[in-house]
C-alpha angles and dihedrals in degrees: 000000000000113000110265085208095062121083102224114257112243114244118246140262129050099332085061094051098062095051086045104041088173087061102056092042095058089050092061093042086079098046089052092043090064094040092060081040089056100041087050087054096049092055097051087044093058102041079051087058095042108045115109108253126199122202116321096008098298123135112266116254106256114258116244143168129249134224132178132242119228151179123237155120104282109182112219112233126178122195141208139143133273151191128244107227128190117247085216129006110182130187108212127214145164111272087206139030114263146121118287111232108169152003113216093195152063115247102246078039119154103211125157137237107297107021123136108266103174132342129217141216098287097188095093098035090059095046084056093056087048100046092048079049104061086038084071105039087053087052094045087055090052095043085054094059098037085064100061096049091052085061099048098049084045089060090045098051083048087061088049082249100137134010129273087254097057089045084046093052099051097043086050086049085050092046103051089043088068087049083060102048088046085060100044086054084057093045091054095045090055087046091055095042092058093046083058090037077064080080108064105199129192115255099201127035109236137101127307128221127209128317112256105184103037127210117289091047127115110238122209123219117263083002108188083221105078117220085220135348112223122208122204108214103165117092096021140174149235127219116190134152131216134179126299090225091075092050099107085057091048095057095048095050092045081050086052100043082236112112109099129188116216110203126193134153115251107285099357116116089211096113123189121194135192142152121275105249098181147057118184113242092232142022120245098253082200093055105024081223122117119212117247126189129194126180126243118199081211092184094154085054088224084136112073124188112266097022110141101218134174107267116201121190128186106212102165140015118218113211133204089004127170112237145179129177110279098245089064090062098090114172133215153180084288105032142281121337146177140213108224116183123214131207096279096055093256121142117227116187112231121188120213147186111247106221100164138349120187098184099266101040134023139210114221140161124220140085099328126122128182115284100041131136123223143170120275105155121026108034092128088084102033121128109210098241092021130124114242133193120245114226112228087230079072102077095056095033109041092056102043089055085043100049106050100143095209096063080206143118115245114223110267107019115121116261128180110240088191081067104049111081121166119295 
C-alpha cells in the first residue's frame, strides 16, 4: 500500500523537464560547453595550418627591403613660409585741383616711370602761365626804367645837383623793382610747373590697380583718396623669418654670399632662387624668429605682392657625412637605431646619432661604414639577432632611394621637422 505521506516522483523524460526546468537546463550546459570547446579548437587548428612555416616548422623570417649606407656631401635646408612684398607701392594723386579728363591707361596695367596716368583740364593751368608771364614782362619794363633813373639821379648827385635822399630814393625804387621781377620769374615757373602737374605721371614702373576716381570728377590737391595705386613687382621681394637659434649660421653664410633662398608655390615644381640681401636688425622677443629678405628679378610676374609662398634655405653643408635613406632611422625608448643585415640575412640593431633628415636621406652618426645594407621597409616584425627575408623589390628600389647624387630636399617634398636635430 503506497504511503500516503509521500508525494508521487514524476517519471522521466520530457514530460519531467518541464515540471523540473533546472533539470533540463543543466542537461544542455554540457552540450554548449563543448560547442564553444570545439569551435576553439577549430580556430587554433586552423591558424596552426595557416601560419607560414620555414624549414622544419619553424615561422618564416619577416620580408623586408634593403637600402644602402653611404658616404656624401647633404646640404642642410630648413623651410618655412613667406610673404611676397613690393619693392614700391604708391598711391597716386593730383598735385593740384582740377577736373579729371582722362585715364590713359587699363586698370592691371604695367606702365613705366614717367608715363602719362590721368590728365587734367589744362586751360587754367595755361592762363595762369600767361597771366605770371605778362606780370613779369610789365616789372621788367619798370625795372628798366627805374634804372635808368637811378643813374641819372646818381650823376646828378655827383654835380651836387640834388640831395643824398633823392639819390637814396631812387636807388631804393630801382632796388625793390628787381624783387619784384625776381618774383614774377618764381610765379611763372609754379605756374608752369602746375600746368605740367595737369599730366599725372606714374613715379615707379610697376603695375596699377583699379581706378579708383574716374574721369568728369573734380580732384582735389594732395587729396588723401588716391586717383591709382601702383605696385612695383619686378623686381620683388620675400620676407620670411627663421629661428633665432640658426642665426649664427645665418650670419656666416650671408659673410660668405652664400645664403640662398629657394622660392616655389605650394605644390608647384617652378622654383625661383636668390641671395639673401637682409638680415633684420633685431629678433621678435614674442616669436624667437628674425626676418630675412631676399630679391627676386621676377621678370615673368609670376610673384605677386601678398602671395604666401614655401621658402627653402640651405644653411650648411655636411660633408662626408654618413647617410642612409630616412625610412631606415627608426627611434626608440633609448634613441635612434638602425637594422643593418649582414651576409647571412640576420638583423643587428645599431644605434645612431640623428644629425639631419630631409625627408628621403639622413645624416647619422654610429657604427656604419659604406656598403652596408640596412632596413628600410618591414621593421614592425625583426628580431635583433634574427634572419629576414629579403623581398626581390630590394635590389631596384633600395639603391635608387640610396644613391640620389644632390643629397638635397627638393622644394616641396614632406620632411619631418620632429627628425631633424642640429647638426
Amino acid at each position: 500500500m503506497p504511503d500516503p505521506l509521500k508525494f508521487p516522483q514524476p517519471s522521466s523524460g520530457p514530460a519531467a523537464d518541464v515540471h523540473r526546468p533546472e533539470l533540463g537546463a543543466r542537461r544542455r550546459r554540457p552540450i554548449f560547453i563543448v560547442a564553444v570547446l570545439a569551435v576553439i579548437a577549430g580556430l587554433g587548428l586552423l591558424h596552426v595550418l595557416t601560419a607560414p612555416r620555414g624549414r622544419g616548422g619553424a615561422e618564416a623570417p619577416p620580408p623586408v627591403e634593403l637600402g644602402g649606407v653611404q658616404t656624401k656631401t647633404l646640404t642642410v635646408r630648413v623651410h618655412t613660409i613667406g610673404t611676397i612684398v613690393a619693392n614700391a607701392t604708391v598711391n597716386v594723386t593730383s598735385q593740384v585741383a582740377g577736373q579729371l579728363m582722362r585715364a590713359n591707361f587699363t586698370e592691371g596695367q604695367i606702365v613705366r616711370k614717367g608715363s602719362v596716368l590721368f590728365e587734367l583740364d589744362r586751360r587754367p593751368f595755361e592762363a595762369a602761365l600767361q597771366q605770371a608771364r605778362a606780370d613779369l614782362a610789365r616789372d621788367e619794363a619798370q625795372l628798366i626804367a627805374a634804372k635808368r633813373d637811378e643813374t641819372r639821379y646818381a650823376s646828378l648827385f655827383a654835380q651836387n645837383a640834388i640831395s643824398a635822399q633823392q639819390r637814396d630814393q631812387y636807388t631804393a625804387q630801382a632796388g625793390a623793382l628787381a624783387g619784384t621781377v625776381k618774383a614774377d620769374e618764381a610765379a611763372v615757373d609754379i605756374a608752369r610747373l602746375n600746368l605740367g602737374y595737369a599730366s599725372i605721371r606714374s613715379p615707379i614702373t610697376g603695375k596699377t590697380g583699379p581706378i579708383l576716381i574716374q574721369p568728369g570728377n573734380l580732384v582735389k590737391a594732395n587729396d588723401t583718396n588716391p586717383l591709382v595705386v601702383v605696385t612695383q613687382i619686378e623686381p620683388i621681394k620675400v620676407s620670411f623669418f627663421l629661428p633665432q637659434s640658426d642665426l649664427g649660421r645665418i650670419e656666416r653664410q650671408m659673410a660668405e654670399h652664400r645664403l640662398v633662398a629657394e622660392v616655389s608655390r605650394h605644390g608647384s615644381k617652378h622654383v625661383k632662387s636668390a641671395l639673401v640681401d637682409f638680415v633684420g636688425n633685431q629678433v621678435n622677443n614674442q616669436t624667437g624668429t628674425i626676418e630675412l629678405r631676399a630679391t627676386f628679378a621676377n621678370r615673368d610676374a609670376r610673384l605677386v605682392p601678398g602671395e604666401l609662398v614655401d621658402v627653402t634655405v640651405a644653411l650648411k653643408q655636411l660633408r662626408n657625412a654618413t647617410v642612409v635613406p630616412s625610412l631606415a632611422v627608426n627611434i626608440g625608448p633609448s634613441g635612434h637605431y638602425v637594422y643593418v643585415v649582414g651576409a647571412q640575412h640576420f638583423a643587428h640593431k645599431v644605434s645612431v646619432h640623428l644629425r639631419y633628415d630631409n625627408g628621403m636621406l639622413a645624416a647619422v652618426r654610429g657604427h656604419l661604414v659604406p656598403g652596408m645594407k640596412v632596413i628600410t621597409v618591414g621593421q614592425l616584425r625583426v628580431i635583433p639577432g634574427h634572419k629576414v627575408e629579403v623581398t626581390a623589390r630590394t635590389g631596384a628600389a633600395a639603391p635608387d632611394v640610396a644613391s640620389r647624387s644632390s643629397g638635397t630636399l627638393t622644394p616641396g617634398a614632406n620632411s619631418n621637422p620632429a627628425r631633424q636635430p642640429a647638426p
